[in-house]
N, CA, C and O of each residue as an XYZ file, in Angstrom:
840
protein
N     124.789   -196.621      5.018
C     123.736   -197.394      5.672
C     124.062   -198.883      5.739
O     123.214   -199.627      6.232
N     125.300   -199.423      5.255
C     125.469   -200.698      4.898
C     125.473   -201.185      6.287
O     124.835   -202.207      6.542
N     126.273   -200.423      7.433
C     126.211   -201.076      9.167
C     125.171   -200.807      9.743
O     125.267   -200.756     10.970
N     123.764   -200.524      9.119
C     122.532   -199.956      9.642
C     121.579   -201.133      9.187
O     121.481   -201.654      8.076
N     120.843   -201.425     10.471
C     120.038   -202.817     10.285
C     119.188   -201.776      8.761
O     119.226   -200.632      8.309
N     118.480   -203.132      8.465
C     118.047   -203.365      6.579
C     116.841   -202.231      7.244
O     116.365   -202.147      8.376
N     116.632   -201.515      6.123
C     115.250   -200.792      5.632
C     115.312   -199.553      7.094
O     114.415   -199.157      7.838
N     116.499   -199.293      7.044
C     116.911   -197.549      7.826
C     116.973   -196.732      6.499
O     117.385   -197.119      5.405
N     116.467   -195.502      6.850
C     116.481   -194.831      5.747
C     117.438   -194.035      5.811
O     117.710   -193.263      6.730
N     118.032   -194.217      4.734
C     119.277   -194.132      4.099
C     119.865   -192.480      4.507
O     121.070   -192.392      4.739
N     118.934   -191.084      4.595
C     118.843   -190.174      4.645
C     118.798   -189.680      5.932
O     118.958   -188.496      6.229
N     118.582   -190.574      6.686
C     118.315   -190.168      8.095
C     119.814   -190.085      9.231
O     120.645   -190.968      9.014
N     120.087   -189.258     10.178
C     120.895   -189.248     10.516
C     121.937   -189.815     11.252
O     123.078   -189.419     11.490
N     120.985   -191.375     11.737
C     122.263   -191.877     12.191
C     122.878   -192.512     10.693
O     124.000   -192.838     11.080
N     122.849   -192.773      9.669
C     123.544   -192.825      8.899
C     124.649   -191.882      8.131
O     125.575   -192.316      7.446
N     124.323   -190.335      8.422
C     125.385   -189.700      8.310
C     125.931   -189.791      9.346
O     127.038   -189.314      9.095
N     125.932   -190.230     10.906
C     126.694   -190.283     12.099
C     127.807   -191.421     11.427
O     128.956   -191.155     11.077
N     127.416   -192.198     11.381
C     127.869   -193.784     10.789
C     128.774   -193.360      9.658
O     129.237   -194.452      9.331
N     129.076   -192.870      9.215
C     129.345   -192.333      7.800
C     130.764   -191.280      8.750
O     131.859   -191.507      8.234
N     130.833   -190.388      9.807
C     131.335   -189.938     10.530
C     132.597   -190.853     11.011
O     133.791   -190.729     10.740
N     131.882   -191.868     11.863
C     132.497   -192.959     12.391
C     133.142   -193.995     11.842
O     133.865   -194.473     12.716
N     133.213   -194.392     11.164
C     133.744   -194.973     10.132
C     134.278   -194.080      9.150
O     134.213   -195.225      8.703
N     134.777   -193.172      8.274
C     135.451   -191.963      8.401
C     136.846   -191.946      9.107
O     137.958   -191.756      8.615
N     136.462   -192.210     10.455
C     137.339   -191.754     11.576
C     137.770   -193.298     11.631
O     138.917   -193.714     11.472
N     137.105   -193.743     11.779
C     137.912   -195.635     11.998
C     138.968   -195.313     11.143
O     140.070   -195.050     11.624
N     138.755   -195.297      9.812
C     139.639   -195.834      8.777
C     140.896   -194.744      8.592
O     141.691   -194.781      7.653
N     140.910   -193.962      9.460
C     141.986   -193.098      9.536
C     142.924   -193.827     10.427
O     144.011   -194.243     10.027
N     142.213   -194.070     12.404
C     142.204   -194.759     13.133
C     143.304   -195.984     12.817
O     144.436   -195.944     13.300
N     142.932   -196.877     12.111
C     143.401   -198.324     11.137
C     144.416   -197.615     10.568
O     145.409   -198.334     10.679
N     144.782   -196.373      9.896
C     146.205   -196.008      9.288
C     145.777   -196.802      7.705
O     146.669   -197.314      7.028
N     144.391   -196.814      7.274
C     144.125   -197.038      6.392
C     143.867   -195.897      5.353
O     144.089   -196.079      4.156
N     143.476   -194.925      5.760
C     143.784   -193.126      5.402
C     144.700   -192.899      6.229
O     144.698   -193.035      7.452
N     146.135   -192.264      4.973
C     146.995   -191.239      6.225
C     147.434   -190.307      4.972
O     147.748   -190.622      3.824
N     147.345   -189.110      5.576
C     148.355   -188.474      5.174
C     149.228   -187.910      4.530
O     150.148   -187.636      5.301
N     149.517   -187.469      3.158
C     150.876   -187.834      2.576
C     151.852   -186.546      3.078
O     151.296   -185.603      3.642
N     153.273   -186.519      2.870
C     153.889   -185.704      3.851
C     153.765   -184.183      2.610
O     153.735   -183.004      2.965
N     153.715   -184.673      1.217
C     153.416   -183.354      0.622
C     152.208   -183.384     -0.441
O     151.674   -184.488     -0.556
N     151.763   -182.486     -1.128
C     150.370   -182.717     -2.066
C     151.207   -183.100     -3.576
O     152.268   -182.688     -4.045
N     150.208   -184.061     -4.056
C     150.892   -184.833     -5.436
C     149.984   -185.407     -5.666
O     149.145   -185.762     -4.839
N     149.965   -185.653     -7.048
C     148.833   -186.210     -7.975
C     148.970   -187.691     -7.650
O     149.811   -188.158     -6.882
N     148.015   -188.401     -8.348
C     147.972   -189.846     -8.028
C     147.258   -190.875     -9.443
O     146.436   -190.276    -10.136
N     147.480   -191.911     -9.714
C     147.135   -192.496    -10.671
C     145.999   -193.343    -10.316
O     146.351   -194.206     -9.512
N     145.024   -193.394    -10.561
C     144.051   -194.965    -10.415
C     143.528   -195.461    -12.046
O     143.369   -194.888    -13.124
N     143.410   -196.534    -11.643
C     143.439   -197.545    -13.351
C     142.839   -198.466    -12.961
O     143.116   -199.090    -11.937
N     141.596   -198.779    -13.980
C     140.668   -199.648    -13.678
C     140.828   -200.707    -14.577
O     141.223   -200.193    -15.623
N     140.725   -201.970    -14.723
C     141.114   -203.075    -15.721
C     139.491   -203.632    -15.646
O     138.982   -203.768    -14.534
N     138.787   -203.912    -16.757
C     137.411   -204.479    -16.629
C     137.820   -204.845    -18.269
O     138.582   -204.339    -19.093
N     136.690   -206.239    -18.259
C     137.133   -206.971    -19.609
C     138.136   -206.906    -20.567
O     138.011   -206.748    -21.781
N     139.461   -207.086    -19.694
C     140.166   -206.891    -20.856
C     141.003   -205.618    -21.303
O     142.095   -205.550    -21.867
N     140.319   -204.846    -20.960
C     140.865   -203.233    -21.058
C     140.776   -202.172    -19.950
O     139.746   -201.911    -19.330
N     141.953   -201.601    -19.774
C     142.324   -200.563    -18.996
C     142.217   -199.132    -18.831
O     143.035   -198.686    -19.636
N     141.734   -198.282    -18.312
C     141.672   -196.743    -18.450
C     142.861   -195.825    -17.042
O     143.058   -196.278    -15.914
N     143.250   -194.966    -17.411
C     144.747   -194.361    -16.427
C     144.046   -193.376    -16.351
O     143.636   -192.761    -17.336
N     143.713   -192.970    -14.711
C     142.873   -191.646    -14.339
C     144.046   -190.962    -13.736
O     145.040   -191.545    -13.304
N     143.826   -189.529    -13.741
C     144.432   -188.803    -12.737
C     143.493   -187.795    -11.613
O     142.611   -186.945    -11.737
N     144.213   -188.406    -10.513
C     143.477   -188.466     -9.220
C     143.684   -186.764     -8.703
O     144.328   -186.482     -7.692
N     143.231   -186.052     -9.305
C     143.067   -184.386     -8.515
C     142.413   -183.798     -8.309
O     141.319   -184.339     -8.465
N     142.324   -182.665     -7.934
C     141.232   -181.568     -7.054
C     140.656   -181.050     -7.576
O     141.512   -180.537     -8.296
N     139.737   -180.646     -7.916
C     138.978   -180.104     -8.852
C     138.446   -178.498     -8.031
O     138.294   -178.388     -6.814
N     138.295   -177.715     -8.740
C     138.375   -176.492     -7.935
C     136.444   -175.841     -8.431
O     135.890   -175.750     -9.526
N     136.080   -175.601     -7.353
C     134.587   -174.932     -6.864
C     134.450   -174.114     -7.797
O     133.517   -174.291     -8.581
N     135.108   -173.290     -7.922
C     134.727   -172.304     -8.985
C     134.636   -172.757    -10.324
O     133.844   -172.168    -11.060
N     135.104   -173.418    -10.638
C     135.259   -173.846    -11.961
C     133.606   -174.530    -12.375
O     132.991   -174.299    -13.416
N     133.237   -175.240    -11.449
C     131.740   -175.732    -11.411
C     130.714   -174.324    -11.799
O     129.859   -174.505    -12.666
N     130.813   -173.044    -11.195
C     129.797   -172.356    -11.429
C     130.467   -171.342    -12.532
O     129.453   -170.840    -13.017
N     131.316   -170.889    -13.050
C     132.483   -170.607    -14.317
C     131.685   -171.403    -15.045
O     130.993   -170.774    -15.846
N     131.505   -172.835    -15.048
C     131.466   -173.626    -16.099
C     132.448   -174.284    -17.055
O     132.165   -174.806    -18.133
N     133.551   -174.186    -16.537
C     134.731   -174.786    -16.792
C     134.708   -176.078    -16.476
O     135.411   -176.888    -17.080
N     133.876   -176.428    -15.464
C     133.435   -177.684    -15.395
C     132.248   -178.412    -16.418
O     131.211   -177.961    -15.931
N     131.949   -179.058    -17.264
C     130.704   -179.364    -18.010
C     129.583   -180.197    -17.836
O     129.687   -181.418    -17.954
N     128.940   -179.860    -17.673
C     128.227   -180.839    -17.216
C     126.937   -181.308    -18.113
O     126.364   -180.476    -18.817
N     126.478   -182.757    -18.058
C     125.120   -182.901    -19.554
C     123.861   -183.502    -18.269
O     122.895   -184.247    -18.439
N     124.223   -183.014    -17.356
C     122.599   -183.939    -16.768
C     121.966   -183.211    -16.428
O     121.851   -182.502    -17.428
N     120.930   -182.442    -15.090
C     120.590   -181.526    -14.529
C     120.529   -183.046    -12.957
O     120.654   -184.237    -12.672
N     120.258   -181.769    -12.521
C     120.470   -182.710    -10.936
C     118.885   -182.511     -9.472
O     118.105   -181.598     -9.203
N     119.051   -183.537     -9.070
C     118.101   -182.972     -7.792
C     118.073   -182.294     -6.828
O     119.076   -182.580     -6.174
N     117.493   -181.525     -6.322
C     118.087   -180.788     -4.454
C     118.082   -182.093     -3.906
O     119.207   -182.573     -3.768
N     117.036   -182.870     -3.520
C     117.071   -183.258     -2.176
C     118.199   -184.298     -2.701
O     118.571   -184.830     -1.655
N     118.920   -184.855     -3.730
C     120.112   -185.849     -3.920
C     121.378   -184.938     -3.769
O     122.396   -185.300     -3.179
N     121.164   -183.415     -4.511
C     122.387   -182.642     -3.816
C     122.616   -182.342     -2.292
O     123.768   -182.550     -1.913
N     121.678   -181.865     -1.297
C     121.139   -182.077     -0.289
C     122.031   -183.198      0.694
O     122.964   -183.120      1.493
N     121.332   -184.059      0.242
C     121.853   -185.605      0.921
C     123.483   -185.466      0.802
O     124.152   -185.486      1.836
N     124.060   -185.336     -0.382
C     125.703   -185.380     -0.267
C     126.464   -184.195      0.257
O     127.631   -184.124      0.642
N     125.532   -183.290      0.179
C     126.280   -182.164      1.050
C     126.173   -182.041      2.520
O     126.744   -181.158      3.160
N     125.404   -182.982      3.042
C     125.137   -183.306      4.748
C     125.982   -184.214      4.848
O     126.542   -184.189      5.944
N     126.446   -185.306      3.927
C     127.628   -186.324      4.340
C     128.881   -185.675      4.092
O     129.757   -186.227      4.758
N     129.360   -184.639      3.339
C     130.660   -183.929      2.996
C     130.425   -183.167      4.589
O     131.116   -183.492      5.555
N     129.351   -182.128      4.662
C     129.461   -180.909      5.679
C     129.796   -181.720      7.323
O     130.376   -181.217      8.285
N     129.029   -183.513      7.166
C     128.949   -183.882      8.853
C     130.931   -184.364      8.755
O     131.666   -184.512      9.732
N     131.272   -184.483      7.486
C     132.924   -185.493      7.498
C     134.141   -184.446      7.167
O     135.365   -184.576      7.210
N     133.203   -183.249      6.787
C     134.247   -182.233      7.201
C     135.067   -182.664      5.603
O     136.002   -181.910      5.333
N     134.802   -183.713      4.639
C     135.713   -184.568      3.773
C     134.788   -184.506      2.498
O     133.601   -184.195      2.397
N     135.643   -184.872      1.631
C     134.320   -185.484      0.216
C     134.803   -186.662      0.082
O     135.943   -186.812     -0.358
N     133.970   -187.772      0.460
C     134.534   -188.908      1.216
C     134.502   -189.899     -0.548
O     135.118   -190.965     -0.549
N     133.875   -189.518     -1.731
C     133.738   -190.013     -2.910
C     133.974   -189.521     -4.031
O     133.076   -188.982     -4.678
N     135.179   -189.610     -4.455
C     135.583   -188.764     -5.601
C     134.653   -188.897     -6.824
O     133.662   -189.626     -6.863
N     135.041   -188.197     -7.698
C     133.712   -187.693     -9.110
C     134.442   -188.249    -10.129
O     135.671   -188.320    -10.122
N     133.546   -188.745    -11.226
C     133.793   -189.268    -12.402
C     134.424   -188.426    -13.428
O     134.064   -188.842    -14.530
N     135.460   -187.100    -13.566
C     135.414   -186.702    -14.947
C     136.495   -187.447    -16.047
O     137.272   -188.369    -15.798
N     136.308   -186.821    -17.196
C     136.891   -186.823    -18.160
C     137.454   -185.594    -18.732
O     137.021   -184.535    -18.277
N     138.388   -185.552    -19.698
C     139.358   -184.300    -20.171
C     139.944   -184.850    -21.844
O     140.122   -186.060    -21.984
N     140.114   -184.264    -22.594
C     140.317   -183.942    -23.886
C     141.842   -184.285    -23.879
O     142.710   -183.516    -23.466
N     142.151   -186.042    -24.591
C     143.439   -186.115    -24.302
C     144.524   -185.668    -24.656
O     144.700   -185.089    -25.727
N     145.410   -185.882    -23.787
C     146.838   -185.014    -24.172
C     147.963   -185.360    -24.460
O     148.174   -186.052    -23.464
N     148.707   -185.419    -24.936
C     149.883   -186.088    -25.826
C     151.028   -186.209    -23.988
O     151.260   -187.193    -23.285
N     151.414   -184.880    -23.841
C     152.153   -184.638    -22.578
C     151.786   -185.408    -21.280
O     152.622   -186.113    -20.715
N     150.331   -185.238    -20.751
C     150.131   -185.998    -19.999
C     150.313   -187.238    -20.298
O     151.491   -187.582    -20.194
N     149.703   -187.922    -20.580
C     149.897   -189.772    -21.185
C     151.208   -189.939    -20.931
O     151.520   -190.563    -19.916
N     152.100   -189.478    -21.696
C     153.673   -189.350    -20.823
C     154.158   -189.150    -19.919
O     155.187   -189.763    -19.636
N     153.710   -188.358    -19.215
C     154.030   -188.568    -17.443
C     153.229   -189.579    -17.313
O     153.897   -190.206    -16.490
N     152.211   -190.292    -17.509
C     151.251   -191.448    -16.989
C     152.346   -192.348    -16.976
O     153.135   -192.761    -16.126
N     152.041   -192.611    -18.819
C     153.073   -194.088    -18.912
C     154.370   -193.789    -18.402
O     154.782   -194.758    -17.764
N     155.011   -193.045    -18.417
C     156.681   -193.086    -17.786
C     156.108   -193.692    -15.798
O     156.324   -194.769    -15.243
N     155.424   -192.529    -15.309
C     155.331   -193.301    -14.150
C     154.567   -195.130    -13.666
O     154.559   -195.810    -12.640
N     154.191   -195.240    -14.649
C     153.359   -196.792    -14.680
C     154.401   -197.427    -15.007
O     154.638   -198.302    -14.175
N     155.644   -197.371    -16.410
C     156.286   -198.144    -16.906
C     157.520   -198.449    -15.467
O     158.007   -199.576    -15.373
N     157.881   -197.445    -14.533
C     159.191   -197.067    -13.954
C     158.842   -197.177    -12.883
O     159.820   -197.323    -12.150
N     157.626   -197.191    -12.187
C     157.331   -197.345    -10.659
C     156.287   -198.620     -9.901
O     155.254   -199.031    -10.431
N     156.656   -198.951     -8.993
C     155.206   -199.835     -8.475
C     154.425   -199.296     -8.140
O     154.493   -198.123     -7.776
N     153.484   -199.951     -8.157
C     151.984   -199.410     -7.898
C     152.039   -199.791     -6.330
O     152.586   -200.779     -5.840
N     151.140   -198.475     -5.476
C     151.392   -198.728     -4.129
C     149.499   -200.076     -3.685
O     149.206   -200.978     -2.901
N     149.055   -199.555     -4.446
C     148.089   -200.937     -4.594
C     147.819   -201.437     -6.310
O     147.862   -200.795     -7.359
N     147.599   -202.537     -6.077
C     147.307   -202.925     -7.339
C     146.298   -204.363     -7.151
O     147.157   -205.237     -7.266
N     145.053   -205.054     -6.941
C     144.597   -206.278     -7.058
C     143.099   -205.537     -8.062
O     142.554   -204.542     -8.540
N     143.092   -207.264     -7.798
C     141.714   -207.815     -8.645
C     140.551   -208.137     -7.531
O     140.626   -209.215     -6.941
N     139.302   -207.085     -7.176
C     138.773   -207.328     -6.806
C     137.591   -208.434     -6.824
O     137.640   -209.054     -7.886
N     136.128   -209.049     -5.644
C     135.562   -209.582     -6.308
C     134.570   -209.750     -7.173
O     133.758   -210.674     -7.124
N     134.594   -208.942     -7.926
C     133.275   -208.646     -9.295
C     134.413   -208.847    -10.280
O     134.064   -208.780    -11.459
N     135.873   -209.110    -10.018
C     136.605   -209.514    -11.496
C     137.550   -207.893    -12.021
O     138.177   -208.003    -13.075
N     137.606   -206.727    -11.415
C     137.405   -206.222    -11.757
C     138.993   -205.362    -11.071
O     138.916   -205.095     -9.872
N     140.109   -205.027    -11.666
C     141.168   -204.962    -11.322
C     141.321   -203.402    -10.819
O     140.892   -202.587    -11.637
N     141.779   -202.942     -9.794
C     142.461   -201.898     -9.451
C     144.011   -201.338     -9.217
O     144.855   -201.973     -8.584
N     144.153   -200.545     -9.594
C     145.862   -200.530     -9.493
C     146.280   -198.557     -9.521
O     145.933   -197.667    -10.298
N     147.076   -198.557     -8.386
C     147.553   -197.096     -7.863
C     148.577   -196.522     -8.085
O     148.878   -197.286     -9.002
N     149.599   -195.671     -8.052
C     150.504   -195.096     -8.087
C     150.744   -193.789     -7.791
O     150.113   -192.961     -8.448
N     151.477   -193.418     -6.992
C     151.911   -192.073     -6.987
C     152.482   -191.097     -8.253
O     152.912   -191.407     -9.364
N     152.328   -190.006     -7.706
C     153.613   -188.907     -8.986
C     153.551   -187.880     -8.048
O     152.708   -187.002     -7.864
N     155.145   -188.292     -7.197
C     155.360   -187.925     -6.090
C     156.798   -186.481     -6.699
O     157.174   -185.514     -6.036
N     157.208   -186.851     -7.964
C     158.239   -186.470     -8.621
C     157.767   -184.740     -9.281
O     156.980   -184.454    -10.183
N     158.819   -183.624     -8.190
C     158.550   -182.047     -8.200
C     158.260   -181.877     -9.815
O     157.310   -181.186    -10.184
N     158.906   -182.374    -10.523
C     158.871   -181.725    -11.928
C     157.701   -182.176    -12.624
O     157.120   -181.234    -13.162
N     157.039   -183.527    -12.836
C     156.219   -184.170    -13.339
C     154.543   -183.336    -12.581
O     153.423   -183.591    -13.027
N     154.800   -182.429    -11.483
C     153.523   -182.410    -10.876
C     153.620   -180.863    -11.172
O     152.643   -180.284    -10.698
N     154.488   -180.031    -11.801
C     154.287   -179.239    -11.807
C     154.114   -178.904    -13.432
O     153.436   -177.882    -13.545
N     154.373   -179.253    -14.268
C     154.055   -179.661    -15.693
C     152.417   -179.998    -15.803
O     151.600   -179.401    -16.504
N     152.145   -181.282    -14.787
C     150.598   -181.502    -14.934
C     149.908   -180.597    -14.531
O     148.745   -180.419    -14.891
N     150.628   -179.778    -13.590
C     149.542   -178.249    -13.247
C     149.586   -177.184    -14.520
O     148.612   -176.476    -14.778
N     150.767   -177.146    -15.258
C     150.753   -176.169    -16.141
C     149.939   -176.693    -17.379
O     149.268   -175.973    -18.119
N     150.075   -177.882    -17.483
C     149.622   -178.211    -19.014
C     147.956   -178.353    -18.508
O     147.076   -178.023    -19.304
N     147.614   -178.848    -17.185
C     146.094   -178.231    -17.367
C     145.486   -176.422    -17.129
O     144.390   -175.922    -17.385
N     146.512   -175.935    -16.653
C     145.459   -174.818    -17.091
C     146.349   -173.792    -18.332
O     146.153   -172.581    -18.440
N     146.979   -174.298    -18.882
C     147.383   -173.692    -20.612
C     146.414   -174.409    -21.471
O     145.590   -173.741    -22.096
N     146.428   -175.864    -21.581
C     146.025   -176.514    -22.802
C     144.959   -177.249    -22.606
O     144.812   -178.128    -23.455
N     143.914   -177.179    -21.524
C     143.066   -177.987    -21.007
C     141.706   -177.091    -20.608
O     141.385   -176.990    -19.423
N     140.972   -176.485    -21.606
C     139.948   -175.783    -21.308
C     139.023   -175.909    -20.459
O     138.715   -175.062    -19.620
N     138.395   -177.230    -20.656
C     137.313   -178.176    -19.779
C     137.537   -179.130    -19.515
O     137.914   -180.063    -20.224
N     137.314   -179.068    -18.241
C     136.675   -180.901    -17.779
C     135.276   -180.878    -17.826
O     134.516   -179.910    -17.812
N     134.914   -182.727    -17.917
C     133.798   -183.011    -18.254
C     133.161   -183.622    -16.806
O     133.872   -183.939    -15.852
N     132.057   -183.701    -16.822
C     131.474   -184.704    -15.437
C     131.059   -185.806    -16.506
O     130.450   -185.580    -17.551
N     131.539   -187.142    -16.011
C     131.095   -188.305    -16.660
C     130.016   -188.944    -16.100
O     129.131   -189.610    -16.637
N     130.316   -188.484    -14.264
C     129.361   -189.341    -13.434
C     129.878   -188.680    -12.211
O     131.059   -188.498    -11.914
N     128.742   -188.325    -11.501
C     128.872   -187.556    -10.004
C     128.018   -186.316    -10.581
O     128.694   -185.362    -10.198
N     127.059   -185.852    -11.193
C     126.328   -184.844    -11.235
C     126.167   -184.068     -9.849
O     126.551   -182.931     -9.573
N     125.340   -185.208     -8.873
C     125.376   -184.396     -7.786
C     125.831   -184.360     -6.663
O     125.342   -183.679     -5.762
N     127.256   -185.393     -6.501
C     128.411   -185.111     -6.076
C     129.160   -183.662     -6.085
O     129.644   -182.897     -5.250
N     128.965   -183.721     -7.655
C     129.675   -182.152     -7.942
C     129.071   -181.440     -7.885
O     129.681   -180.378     -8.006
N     127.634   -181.257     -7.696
C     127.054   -179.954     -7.219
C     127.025   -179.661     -5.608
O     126.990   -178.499     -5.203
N     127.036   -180.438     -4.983
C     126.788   -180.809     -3.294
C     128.083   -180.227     -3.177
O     128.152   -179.185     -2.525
N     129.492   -180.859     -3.859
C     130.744   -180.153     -3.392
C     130.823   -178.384     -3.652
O     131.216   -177.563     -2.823
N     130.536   -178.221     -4.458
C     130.200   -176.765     -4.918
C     129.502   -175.828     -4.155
O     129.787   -174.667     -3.863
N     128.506   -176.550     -3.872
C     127.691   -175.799     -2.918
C     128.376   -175.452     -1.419
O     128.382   -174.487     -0.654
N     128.935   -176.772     -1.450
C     129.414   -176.588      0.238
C     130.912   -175.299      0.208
O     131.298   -174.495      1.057
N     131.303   -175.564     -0.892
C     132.293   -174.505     -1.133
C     131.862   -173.366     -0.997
O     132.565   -172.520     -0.444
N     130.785   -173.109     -1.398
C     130.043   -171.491     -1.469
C     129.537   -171.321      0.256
O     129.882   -170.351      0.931
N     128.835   -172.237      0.688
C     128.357   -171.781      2.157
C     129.630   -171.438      3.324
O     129.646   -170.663      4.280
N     130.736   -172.445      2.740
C     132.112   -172.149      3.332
C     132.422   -170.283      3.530
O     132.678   -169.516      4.459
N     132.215   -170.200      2.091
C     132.829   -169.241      1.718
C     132.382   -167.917      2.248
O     133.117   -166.966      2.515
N     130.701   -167.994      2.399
C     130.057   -166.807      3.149
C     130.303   -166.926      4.527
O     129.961   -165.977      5.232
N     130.829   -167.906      5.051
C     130.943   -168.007      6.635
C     132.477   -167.981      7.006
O     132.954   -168.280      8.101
N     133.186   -167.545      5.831
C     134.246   -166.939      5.970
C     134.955   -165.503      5.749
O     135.537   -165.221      4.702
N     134.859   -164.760      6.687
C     134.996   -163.481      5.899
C     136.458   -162.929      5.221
O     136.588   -161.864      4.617
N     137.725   -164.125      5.531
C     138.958   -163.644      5.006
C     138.855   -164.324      3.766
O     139.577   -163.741      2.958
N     138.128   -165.554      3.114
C     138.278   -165.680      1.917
C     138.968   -165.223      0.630
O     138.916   -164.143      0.041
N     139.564   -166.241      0.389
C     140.770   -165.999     -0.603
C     140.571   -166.591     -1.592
O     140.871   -165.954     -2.602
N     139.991   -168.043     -1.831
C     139.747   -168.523     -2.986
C     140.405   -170.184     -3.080
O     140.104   -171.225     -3.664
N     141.493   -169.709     -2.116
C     142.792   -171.109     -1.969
C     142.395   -171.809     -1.100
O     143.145   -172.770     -0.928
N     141.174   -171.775     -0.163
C     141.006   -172.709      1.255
C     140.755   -173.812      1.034
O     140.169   -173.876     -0.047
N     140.901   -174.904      1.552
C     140.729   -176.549      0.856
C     139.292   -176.919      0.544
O     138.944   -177.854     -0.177
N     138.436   -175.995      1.232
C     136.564   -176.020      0.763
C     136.673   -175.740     -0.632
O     135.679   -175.813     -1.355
N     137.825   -175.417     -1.080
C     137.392   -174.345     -2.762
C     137.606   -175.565     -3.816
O     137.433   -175.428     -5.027
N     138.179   -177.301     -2.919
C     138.327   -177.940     -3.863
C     137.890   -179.585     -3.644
O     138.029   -179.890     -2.460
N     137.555   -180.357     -4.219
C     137.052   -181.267     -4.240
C     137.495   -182.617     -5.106
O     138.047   -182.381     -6.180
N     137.261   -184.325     -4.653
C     138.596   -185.073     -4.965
C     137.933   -185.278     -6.206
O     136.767   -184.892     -6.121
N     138.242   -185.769     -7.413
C     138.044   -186.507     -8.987
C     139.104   -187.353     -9.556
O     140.322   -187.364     -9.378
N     138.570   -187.832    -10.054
C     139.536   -188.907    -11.032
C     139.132   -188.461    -12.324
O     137.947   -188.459    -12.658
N     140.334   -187.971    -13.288
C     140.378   -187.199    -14.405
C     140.686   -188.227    -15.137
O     141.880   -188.521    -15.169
N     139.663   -189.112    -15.974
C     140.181   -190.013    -17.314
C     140.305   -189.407    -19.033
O     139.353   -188.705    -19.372
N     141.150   -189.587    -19.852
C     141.120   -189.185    -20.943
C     139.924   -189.635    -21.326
O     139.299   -190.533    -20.763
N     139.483   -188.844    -22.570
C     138.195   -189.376    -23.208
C     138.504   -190.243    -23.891
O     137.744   -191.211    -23.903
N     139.561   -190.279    -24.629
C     139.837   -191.482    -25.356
C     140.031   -192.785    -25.033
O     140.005   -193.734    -25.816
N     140.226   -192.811    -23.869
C     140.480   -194.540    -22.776
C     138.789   -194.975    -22.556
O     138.472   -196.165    -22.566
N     137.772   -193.898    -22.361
C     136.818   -194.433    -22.428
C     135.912   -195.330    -22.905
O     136.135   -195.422    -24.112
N     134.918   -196.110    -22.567
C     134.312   -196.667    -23.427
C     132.938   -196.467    -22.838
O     132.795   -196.970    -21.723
N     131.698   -195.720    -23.447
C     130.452   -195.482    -22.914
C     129.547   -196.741    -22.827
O     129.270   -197.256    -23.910
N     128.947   -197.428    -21.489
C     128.555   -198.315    -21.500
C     126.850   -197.987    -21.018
O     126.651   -197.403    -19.952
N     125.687   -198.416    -21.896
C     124.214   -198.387    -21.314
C     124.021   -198.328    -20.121
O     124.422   -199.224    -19.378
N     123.174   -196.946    -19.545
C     122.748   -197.681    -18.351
C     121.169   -197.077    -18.922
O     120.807   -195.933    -19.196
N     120.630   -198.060    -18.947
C     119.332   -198.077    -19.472
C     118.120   -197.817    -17.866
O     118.289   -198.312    -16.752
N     117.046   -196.953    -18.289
C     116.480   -196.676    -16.870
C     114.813   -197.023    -17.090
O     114.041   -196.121    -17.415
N     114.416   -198.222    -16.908
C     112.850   -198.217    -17.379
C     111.531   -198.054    -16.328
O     110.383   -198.061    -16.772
């Protein structure tokens, strides 16, 4: 709603149009493209002082209603609702999800080896102070290790933040799924984007609600 004169409601549809269009701009701009194969990705946030190393992957639909996914909040329809009309109109999940994962000795090592040995394909300090910085792990062996060591040694992920992000993606996975009758399980509806931070890089900060 931010290109929508003040006090449009937020829910209404030319804002998921808008949300469409812009979408498509920023592809347009070669500001989204592409990559020529699928590979994990690093994002790292720097705020006062201290840093946290996410890993940027897919999180798979099923795992949400399995419960392999965890979740501590309960959520709304009409807020699940709302994000599953902006995923279903963009065809995309245009906002990746907050989790966390139970850290791992192995991973952290592919982290730091690729942080210590590569540039970051972005890296600044935005303006709230507040630093961002990217990297690929574009490297066959390192991405296939991070697939094995999460589903050998990695029971759960957590939702830190995106409750109903991750239910809206879930859902849309399931309506996919009945309106598909060759369903296999592997179709790109079955998965959805996250940034996976160790729990231990965390630091839980108030958000107080009065």
């Amino acid at each position: 709603e931010i290109d929508l004169p003040e006090g449009t409601d937020e829910h209404s549809e030319p804002v998921y149009q808008k949300s469409v269009e812009n979408f498509k701009m920023f592809q347009d701009k070669g500001w989204l493209v592409q990559d020529d194969k699928e590979m994990y990705y690093i994002y790292a946030q720097t705020m006062d002082g201290r840093t946290q190393y996410g890993l940027c992957a897919c999180a798979y639909t099923g795992d949400y209603w399995n419960d392999v996914i965890k979740k501590h909040e309960l959520t709304r329809k009409e807020k699940e609702d709302d994000r599953m009309i902006n995923v279903l109109r963009n065809d995309a999940n245009i906002e990746p999800v907050f989790f966390t994962y139970p850290q791992n000795d192995k991973i952290d090592a592919i982290i730091n080896k690729v942080v210590k040995n590569t540039k970051p394909v972005y890296d600044f300090v935005a303006d709230d102070g507040f630093g961002h910085h990217f990297w690929l792990i574009d490297d066959d062996e390192d991405i296939k290790n991070i697939t094995e060591i999460f589903a050998k040694e990695i029971p759960h992920t957590y939702v830190a933040d995106g409750h109903h992000r991750t239910a809206a993606a879930a859902r849309v996975g399931k309506e996919h799924e009945k309106e598909n009758k060759n369903h296999t399980g592997k179709e790109e509806y079955n998965y959805f984007l996250a940034v996976h931070f160790p729990d231990n890089q965390l630091k839980i900060i108030d958000y107080n609600r009065v």
